[in-house]
PDB file of the backbone (N, CA, C, O) and the ligand in Angstrom, with CONECT records:
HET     ZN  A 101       1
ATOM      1  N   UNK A   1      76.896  99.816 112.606  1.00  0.00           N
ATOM      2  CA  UNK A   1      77.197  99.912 111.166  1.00  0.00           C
ATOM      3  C   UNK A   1      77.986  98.693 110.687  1.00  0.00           C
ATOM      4  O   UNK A   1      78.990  98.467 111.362  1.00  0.00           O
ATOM      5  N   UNK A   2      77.768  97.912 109.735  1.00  0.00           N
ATOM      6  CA  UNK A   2      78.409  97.367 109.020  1.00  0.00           C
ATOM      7  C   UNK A   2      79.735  97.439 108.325  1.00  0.00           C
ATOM      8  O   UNK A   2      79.794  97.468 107.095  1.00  0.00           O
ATOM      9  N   UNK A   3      81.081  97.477 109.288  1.00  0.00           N
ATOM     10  CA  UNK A   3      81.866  98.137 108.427  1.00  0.00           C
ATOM     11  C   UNK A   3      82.534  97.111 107.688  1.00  0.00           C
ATOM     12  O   UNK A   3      83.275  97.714 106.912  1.00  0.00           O
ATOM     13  N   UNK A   4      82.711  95.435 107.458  1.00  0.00           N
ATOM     14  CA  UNK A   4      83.158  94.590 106.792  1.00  0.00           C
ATOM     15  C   UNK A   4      82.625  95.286 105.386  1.00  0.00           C
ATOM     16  O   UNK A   4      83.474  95.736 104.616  1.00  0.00           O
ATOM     17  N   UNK A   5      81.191  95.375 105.044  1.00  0.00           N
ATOM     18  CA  UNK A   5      80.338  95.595 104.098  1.00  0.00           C
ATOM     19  C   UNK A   5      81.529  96.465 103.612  1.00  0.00           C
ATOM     20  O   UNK A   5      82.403  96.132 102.811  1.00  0.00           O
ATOM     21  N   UNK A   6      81.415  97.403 104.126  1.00  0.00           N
ATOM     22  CA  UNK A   6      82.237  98.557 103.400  1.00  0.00           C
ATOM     23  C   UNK A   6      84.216  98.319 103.113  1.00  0.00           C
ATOM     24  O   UNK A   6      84.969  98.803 102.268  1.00  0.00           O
ATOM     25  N   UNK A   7      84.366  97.722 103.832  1.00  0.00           N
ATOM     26  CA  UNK A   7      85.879  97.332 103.515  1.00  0.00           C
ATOM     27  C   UNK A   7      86.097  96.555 102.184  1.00  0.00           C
ATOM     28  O   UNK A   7      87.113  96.495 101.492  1.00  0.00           O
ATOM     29  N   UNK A   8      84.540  95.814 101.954  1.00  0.00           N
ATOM     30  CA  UNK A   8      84.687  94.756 101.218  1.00  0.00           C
ATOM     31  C   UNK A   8      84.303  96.015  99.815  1.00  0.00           C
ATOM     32  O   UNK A   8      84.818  96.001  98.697  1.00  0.00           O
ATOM     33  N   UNK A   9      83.589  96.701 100.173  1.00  0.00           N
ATOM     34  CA  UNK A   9      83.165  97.795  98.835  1.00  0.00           C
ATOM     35  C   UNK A   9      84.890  98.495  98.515  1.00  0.00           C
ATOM     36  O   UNK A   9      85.621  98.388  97.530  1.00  0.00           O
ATOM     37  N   UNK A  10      85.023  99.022  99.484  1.00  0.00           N
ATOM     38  CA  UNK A  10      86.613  99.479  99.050  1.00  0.00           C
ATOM     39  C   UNK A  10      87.498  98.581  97.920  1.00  0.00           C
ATOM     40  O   UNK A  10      88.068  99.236  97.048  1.00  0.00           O
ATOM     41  N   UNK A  11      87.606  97.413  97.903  1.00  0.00           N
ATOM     42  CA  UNK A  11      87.874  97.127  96.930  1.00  0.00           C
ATOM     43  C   UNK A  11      86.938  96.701  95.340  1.00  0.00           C
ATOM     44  O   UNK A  11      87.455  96.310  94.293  1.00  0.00           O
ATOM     45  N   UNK A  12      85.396  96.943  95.618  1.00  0.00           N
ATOM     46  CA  UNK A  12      84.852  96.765  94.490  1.00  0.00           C
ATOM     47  C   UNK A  12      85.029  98.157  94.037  1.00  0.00           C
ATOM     48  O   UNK A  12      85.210  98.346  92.835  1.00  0.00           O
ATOM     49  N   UNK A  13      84.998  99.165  94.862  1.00  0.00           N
ATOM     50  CA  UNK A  13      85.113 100.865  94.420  1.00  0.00           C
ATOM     51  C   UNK A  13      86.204 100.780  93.171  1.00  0.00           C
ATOM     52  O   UNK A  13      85.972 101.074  91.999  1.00  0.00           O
ATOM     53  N   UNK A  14      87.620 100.237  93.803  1.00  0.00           N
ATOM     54  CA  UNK A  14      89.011 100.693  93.064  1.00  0.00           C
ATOM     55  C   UNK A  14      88.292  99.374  92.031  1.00  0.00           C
ATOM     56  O   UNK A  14      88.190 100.215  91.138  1.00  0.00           O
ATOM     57  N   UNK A  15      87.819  98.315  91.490  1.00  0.00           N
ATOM     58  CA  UNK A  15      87.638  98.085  90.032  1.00  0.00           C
ATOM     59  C   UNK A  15      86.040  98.744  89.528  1.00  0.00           C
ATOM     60  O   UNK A  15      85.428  98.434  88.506  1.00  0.00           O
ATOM     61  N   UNK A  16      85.622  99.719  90.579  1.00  0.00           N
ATOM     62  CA  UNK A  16      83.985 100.089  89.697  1.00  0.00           C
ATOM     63  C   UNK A  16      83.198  99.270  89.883  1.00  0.00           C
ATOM     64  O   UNK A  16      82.794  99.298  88.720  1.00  0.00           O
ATOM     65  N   UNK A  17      82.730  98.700  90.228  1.00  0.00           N
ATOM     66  CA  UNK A  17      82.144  97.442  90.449  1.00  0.00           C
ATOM     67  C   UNK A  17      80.734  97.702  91.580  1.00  0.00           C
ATOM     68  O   UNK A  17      79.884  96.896  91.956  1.00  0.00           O
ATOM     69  N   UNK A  18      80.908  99.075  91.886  1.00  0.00           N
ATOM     70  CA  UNK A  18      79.724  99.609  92.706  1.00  0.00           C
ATOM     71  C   UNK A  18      78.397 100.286  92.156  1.00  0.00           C
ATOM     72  O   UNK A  18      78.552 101.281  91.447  1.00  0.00           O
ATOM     73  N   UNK A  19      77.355  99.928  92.365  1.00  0.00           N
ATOM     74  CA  UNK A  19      76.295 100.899  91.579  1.00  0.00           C
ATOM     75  C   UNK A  19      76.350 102.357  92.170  1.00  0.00           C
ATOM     76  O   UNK A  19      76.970 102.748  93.159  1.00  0.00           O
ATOM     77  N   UNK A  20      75.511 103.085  91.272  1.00  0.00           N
ATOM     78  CA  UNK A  20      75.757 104.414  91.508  1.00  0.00           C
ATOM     79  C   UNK A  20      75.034 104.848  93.567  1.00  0.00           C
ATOM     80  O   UNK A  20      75.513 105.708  94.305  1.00  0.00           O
ATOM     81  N   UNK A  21      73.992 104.014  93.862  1.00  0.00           N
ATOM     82  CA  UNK A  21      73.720 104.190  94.862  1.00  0.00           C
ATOM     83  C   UNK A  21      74.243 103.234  95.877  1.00  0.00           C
ATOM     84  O   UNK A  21      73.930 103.211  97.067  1.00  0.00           O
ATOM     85  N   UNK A  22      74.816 102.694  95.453  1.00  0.00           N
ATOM     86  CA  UNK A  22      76.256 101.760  96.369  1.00  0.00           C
ATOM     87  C   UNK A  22      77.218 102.914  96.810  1.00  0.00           C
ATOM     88  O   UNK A  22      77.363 103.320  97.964  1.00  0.00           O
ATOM     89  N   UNK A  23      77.891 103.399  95.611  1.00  0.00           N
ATOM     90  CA  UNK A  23      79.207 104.351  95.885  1.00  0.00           C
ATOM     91  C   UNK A  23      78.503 105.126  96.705  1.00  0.00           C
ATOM     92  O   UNK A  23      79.130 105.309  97.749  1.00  0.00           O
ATOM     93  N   UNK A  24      77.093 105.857  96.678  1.00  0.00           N
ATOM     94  CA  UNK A  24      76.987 106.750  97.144  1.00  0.00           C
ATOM     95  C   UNK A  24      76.799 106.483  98.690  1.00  0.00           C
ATOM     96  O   UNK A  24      77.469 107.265  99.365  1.00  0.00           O
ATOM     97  N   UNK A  25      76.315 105.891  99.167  1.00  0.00           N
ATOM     98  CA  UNK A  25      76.509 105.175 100.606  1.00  0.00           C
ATOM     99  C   UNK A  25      77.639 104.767 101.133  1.00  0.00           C
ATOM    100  O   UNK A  25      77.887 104.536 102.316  1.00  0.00           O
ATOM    101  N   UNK A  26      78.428 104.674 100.050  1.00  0.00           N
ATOM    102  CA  UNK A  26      80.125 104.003 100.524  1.00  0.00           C
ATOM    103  C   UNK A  26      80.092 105.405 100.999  1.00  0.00           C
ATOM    104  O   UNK A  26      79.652 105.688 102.114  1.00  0.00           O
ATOM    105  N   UNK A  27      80.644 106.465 100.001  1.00  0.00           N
ATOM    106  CA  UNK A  27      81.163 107.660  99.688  1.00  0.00           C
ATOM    107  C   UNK A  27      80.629 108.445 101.367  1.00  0.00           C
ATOM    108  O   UNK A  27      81.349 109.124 102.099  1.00  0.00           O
ATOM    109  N   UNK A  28      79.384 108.121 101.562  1.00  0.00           N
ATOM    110  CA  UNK A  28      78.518 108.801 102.983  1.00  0.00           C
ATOM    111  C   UNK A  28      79.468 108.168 104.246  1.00  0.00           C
ATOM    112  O   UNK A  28      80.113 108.852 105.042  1.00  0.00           O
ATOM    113  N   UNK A  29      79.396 106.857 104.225  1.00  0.00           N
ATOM    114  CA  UNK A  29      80.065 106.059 105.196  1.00  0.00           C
ATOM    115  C   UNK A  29      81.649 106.872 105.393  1.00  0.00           C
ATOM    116  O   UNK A  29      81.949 107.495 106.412  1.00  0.00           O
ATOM    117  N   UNK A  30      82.255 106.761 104.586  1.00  0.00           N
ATOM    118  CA  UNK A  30      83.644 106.870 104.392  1.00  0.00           C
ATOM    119  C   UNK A  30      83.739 108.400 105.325  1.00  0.00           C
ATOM    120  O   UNK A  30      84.516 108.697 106.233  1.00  0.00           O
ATOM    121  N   UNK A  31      82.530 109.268 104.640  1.00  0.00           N
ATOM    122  CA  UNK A  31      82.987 110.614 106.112  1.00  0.00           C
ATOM    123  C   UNK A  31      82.247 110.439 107.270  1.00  0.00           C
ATOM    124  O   UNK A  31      81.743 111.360 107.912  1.00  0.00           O
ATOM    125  N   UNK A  32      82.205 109.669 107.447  1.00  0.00           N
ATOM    126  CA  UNK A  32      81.525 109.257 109.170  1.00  0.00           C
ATOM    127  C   UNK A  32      82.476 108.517 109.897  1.00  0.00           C
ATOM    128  O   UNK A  32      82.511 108.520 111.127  1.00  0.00           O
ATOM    129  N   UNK A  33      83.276 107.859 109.155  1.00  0.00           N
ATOM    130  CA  UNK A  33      83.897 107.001 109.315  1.00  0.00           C
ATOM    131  C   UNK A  33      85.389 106.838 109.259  1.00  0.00           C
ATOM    132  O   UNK A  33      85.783 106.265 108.243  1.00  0.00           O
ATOM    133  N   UNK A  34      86.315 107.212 110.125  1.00  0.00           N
ATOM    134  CA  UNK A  34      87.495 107.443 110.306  1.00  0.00           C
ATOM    135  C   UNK A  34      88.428 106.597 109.778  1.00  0.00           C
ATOM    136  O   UNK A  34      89.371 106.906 109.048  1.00  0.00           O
ATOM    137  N   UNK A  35      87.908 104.747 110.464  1.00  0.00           N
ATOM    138  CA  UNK A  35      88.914 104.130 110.041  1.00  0.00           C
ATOM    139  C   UNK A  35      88.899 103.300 108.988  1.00  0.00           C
ATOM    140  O   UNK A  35      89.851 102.772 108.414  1.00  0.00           O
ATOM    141  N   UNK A  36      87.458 103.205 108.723  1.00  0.00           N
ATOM    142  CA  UNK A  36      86.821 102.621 106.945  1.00  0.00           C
ATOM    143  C   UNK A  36      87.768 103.804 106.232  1.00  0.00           C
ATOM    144  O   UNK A  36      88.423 103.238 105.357  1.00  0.00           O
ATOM    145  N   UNK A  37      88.024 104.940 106.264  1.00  0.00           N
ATOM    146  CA  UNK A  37      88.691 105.820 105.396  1.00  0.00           C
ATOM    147  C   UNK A  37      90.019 105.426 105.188  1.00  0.00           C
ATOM    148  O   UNK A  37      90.554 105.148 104.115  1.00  0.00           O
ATOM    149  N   UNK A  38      90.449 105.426 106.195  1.00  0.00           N
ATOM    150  CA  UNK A  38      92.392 104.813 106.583  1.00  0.00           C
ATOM    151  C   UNK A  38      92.208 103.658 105.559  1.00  0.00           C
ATOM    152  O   UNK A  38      92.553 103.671 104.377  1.00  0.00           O
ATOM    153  N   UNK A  39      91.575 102.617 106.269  1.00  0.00           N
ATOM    154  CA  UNK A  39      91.302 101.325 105.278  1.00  0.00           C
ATOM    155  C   UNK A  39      91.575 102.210 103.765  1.00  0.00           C
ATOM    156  O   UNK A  39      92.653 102.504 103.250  1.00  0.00           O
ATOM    157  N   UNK A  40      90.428 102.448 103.375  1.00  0.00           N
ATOM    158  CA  UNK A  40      90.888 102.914 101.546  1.00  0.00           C
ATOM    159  C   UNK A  40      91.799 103.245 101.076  1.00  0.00           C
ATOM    160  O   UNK A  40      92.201 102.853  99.981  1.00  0.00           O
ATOM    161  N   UNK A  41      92.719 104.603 102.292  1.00  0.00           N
ATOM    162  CA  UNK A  41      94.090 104.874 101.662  1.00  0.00           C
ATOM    163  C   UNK A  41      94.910 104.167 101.485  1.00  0.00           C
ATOM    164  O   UNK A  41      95.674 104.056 100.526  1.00  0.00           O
ATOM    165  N   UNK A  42      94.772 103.288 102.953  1.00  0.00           N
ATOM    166  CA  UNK A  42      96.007 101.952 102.693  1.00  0.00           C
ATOM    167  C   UNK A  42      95.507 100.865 101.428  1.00  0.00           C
ATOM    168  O   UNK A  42      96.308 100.195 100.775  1.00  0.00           O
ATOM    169  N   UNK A  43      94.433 100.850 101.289  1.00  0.00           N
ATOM    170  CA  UNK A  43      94.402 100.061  99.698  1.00  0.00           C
ATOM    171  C   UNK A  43      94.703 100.447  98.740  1.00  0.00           C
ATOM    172  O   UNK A  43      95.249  99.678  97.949  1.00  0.00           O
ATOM    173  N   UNK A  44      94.493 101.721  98.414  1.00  0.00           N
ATOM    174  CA  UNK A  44      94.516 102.747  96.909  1.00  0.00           C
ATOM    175  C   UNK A  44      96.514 103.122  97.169  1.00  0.00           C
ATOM    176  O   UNK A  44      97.167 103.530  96.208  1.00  0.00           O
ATOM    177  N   UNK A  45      97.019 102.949  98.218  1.00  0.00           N
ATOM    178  CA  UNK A  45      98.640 102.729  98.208  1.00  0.00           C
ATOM    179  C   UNK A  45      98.518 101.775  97.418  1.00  0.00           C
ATOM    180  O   UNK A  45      98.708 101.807  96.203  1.00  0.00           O
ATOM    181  N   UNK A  46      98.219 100.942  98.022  1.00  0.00           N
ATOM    182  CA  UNK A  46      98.941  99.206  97.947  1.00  0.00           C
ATOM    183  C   UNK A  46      98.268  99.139  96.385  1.00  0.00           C
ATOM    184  O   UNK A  46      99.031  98.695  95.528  1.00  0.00           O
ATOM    185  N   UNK A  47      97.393  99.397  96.098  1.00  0.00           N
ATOM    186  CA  UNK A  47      96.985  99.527  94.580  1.00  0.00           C
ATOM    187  C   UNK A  47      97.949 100.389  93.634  1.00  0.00           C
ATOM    188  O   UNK A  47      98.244  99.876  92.555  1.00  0.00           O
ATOM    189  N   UNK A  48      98.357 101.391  93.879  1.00  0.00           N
ATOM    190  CA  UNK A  48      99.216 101.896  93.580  1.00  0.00           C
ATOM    191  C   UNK A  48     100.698 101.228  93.215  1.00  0.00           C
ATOM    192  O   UNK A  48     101.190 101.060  92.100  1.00  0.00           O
ATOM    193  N   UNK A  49     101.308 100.865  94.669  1.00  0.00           N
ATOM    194  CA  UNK A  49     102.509  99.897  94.723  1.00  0.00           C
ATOM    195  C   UNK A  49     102.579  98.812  93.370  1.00  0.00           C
ATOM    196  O   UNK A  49     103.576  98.663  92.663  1.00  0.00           O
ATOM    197  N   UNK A  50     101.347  98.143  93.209  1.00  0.00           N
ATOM    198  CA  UNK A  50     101.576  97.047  92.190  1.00  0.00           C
ATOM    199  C   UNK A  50     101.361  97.777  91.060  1.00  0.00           C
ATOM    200  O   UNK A  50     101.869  97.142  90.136  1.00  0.00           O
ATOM    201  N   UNK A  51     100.947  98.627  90.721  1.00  0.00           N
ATOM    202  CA  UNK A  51     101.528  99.361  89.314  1.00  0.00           C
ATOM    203  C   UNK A  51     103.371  99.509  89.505  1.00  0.00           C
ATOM    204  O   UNK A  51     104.106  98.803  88.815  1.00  0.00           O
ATOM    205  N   UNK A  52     103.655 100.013  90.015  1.00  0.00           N
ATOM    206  CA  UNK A  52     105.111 100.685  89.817  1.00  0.00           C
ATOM    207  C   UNK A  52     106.103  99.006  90.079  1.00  0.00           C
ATOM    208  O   UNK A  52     106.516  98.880  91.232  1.00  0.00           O
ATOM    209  N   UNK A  53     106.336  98.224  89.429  1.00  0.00           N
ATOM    210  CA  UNK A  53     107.292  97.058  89.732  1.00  0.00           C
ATOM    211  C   UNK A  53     108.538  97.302  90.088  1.00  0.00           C
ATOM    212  O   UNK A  53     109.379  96.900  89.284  1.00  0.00           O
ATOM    213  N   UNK A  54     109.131  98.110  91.531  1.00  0.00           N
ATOM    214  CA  UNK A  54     110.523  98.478  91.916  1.00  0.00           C
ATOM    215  C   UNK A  54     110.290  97.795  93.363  1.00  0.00           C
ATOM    216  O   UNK A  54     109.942  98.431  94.358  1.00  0.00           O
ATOM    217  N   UNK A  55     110.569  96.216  93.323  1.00  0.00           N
ATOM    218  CA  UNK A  55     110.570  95.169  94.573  1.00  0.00           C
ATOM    219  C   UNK A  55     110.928  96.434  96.071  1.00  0.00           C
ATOM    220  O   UNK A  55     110.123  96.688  96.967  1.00  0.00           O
ATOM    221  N   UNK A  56     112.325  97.017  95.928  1.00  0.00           N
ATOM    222  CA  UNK A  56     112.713  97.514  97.099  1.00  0.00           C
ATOM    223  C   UNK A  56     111.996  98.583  97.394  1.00  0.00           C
ATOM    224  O   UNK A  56     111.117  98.446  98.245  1.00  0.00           O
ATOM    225  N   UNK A  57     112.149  99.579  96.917  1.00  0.00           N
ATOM    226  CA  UNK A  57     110.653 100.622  97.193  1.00  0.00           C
ATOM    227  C   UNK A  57     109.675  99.458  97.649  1.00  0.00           C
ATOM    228  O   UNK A  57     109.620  99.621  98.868  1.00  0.00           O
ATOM    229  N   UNK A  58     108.898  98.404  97.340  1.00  0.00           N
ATOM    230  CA  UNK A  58     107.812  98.246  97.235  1.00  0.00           C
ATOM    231  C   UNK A  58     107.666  97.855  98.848  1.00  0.00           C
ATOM    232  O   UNK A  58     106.669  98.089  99.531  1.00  0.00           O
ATOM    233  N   UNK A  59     109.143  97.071  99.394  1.00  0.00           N
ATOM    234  CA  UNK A  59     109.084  96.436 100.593  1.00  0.00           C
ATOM    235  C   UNK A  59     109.415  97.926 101.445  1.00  0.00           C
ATOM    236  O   UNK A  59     108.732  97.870 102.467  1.00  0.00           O
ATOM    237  N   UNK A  60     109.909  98.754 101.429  1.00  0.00           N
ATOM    238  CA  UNK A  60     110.143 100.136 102.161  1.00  0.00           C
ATOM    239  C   UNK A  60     108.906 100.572 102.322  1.00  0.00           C
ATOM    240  O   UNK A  60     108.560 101.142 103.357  1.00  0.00           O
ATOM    241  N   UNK A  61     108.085 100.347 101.293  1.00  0.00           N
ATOM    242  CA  UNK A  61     106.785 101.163 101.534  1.00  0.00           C
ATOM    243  C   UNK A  61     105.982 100.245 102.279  1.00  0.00           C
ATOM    244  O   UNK A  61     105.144 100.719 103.046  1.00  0.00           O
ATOM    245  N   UNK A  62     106.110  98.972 102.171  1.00  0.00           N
ATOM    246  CA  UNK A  62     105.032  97.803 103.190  1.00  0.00           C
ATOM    247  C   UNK A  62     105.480  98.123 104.781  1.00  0.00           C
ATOM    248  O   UNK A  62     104.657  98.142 105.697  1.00  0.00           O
ATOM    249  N   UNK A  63     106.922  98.371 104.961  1.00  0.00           N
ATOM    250  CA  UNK A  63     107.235  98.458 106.451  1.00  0.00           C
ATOM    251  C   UNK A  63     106.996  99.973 107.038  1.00  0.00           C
ATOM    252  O   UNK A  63     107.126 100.017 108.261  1.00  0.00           O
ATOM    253  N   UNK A  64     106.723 101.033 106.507  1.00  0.00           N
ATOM    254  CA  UNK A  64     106.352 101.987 106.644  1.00  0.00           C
ATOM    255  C   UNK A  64     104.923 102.109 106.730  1.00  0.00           C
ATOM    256  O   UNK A  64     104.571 102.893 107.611  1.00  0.00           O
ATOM    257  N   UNK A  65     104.026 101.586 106.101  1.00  0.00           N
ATOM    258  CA  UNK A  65     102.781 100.793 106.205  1.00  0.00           C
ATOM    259  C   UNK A  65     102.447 100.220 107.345  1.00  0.00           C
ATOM    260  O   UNK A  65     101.385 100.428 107.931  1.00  0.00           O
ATOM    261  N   UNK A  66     103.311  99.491 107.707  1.00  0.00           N
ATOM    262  CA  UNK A  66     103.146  98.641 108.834  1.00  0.00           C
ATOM    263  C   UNK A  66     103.136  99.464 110.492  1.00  0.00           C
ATOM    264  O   UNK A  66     102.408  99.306 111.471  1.00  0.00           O
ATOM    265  N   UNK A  67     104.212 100.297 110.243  1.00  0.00           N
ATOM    266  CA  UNK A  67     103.748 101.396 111.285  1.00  0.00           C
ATOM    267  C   UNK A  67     103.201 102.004 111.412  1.00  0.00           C
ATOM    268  O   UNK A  67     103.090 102.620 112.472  1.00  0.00           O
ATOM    269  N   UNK A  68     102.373 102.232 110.149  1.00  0.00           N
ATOM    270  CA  UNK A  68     101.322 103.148 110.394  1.00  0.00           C
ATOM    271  C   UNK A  68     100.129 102.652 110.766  1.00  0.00           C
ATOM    272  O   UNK A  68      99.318 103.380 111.338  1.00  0.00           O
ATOM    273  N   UNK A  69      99.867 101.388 110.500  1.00  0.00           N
ATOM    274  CA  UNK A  69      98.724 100.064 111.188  1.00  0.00           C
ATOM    275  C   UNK A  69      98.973 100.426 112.257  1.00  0.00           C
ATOM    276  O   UNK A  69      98.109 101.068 112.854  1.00  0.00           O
ATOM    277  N   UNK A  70     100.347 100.129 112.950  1.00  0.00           N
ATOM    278  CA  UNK A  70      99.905 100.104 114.426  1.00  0.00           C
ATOM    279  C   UNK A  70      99.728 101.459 114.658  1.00  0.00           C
ATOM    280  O   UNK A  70      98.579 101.339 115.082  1.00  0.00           O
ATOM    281  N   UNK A  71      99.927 102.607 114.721  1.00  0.00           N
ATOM    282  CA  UNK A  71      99.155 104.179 115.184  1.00  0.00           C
ATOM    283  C   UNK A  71      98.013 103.768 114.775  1.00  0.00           C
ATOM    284  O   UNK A  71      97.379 103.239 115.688  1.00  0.00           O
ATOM    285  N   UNK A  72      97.409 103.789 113.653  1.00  0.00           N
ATOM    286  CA  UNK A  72      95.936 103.645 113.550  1.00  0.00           C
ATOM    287  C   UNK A  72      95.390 102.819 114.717  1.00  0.00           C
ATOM    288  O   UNK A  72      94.536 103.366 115.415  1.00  0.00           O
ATOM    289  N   UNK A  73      95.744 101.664 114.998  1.00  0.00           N
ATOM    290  CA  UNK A  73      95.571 100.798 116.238  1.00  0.00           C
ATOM    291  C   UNK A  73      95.460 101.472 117.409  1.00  0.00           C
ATOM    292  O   UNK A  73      94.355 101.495 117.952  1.00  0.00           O
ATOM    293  N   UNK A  74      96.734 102.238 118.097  1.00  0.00           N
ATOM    294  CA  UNK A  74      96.601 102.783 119.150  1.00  0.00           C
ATOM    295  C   UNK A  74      95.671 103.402 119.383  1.00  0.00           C
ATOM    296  O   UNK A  74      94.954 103.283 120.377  1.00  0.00           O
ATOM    297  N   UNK A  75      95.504 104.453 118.144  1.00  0.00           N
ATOM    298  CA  UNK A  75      94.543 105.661 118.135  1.00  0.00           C
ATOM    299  C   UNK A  75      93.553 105.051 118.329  1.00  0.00           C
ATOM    300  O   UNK A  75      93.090 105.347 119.431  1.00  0.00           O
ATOM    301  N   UNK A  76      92.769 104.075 117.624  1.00  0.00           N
ATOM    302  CA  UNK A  76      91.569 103.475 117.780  1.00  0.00           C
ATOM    303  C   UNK A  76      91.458 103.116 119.125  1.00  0.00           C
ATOM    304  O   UNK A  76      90.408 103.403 119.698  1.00  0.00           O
ATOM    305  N   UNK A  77      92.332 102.551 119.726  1.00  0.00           N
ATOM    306  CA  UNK A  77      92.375 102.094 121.330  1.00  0.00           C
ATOM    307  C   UNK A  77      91.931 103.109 121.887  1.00  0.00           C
ATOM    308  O   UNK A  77      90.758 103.210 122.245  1.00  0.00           O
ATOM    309  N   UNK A  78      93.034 104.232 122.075  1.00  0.00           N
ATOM    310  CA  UNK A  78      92.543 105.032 122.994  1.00  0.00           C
ATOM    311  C   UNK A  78      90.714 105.766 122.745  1.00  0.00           C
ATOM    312  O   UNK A  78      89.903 105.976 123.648  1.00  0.00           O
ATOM    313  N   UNK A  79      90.549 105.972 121.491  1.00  0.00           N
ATOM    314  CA  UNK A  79      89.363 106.691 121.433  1.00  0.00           C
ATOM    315  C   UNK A  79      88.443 105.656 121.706  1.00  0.00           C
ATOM    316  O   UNK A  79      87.273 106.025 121.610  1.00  0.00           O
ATOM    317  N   UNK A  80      88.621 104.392 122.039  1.00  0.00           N
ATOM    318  CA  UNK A  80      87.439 103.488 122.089  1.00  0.00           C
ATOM    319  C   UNK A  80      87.536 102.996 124.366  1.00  0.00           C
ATOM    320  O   UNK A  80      86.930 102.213 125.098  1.00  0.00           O
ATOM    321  N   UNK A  81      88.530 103.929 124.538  1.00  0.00           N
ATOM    322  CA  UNK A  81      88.880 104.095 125.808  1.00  0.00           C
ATOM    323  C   UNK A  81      87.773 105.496 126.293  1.00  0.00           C
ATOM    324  O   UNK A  81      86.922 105.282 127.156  1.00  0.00           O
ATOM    325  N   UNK A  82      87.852 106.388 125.882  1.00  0.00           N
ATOM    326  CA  UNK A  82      87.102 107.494 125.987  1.00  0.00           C
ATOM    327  C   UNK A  82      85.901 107.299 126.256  1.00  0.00           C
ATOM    328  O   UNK A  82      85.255 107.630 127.250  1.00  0.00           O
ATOM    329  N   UNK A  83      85.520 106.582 125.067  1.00  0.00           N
ATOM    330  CA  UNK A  83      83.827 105.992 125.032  1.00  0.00           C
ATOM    331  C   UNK A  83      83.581 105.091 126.031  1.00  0.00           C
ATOM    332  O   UNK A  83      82.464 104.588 126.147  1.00  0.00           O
TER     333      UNK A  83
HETATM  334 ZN    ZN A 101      83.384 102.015 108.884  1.00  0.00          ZN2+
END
């Protein structure tokens, strides 16, 4: 599977920018797809973040972020250990 394709749709999704049978293949991908999903939440945060302009929140929430990259990481490790 192509998952750049789709990382790269994640951000045409959050401006619309997808045709209706684009989203809908994103939308398919995204439940097959564990860490293309993670990917979106951590964008639609970080999309989020730059609405609200409060610098310190903004850096609390990047380093909290940041740990959560690496679990996603591990996790991916180990399940790609399994296989
Ligand atoms: Zn994917």
């Amino acid at each position: 599977m192509d998952h750049q394709k789709y990382r790269n749709w994640i951000e045409m999704d959050m401006k619309n920018e997808l045709s209706t049978e684009e989203k809908e293949e994103f939308l398919k991908h995204l439940e097959l797809c564990e860490n293309c999903r993670m990917e979106q939440e951590e964008k639609n945060k970080k999309n989020k973040n730059v609405a609200s302009p409060v610098e310190s929140d903004r850096k609390k929430i990047e380093a909290d972020e940041d740990k959560q990259e690496l679990k996603i990481e591990n996790k991916s490790m180990k399940n790609s250990k399994k296989r």
